[in-house]
C-alpha positions in Angstrom: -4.7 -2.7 -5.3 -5.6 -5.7 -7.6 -6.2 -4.0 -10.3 -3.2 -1.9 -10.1 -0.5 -5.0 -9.3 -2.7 -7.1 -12.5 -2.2 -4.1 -15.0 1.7 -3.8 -13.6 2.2 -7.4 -14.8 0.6 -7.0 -17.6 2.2 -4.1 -19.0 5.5 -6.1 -18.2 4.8 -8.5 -20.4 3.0 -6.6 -23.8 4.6 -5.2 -26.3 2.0 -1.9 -26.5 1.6 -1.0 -23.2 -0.8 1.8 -23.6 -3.9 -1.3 -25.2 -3.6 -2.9 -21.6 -7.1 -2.4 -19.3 -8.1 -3.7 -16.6 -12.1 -3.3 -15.5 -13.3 -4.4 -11.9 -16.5 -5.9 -11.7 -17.2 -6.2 -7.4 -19.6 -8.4 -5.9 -21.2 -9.5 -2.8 -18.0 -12.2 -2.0 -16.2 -12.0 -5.4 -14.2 -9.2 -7.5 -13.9 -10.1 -11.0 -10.6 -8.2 -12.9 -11.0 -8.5 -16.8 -7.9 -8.1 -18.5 -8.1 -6.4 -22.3 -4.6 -6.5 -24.4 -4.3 -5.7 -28.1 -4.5 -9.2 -30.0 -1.2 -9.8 -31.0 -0.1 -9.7 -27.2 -2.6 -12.2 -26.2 -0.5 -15.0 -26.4 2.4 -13.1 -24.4 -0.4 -12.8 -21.4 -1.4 -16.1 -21.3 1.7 -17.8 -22.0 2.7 -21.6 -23.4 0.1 -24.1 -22.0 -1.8 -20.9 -19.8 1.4 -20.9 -17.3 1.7 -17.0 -17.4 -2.1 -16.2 -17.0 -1.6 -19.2 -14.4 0.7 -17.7 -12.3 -1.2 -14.2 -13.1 -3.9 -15.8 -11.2 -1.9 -17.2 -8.4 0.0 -13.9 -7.2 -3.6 -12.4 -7.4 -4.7 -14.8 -4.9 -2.0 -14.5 -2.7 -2.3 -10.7 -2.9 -6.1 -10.9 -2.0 -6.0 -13.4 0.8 -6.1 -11.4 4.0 -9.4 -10.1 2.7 -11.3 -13.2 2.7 -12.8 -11.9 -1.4 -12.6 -14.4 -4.1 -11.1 -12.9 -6.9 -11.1 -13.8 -10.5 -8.9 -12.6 -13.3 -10.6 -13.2 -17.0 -8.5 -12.4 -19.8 -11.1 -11.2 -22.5 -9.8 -11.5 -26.4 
């Protein structure tokens, strides 16, 4: 479910769709969710000042708080 709502946004926000991924690295208490777009859509991901990828993380967290799981988005350039 995180995976799929972080690679919705994502794709919402890029102009080549089809470069977004979105890997899932699970741990004990954790999920990590690394975020790959094609370089020049970087910058549309994270946003002036980091408030896109900012508010990226903060729906995640929301979405994942019934489950008691820490979860981490990376964006990986």
């Amino acid at each position: 479910m995180e995976k799929d709502l972080i690679e919705y946004i994502a794709k919402s926000l890029v102009d080549d769709p089809a470069s977004v991924n979105v890997s899932v690295i699970e741990g004990e208490k954790s999920t990590i969710l690394e975020l790959k777009v094609a370089a020049d859509d970087i910058g549309k991901v994270i946003g002036k000042h980091g408030r896109i990828a900012k508010a990226m993380r903060m729906v995640l967290q929301a979405a994942t708080a019934k489950t008691g799981k820490h979860t981490v988005l990376e964006i990986l350039d």
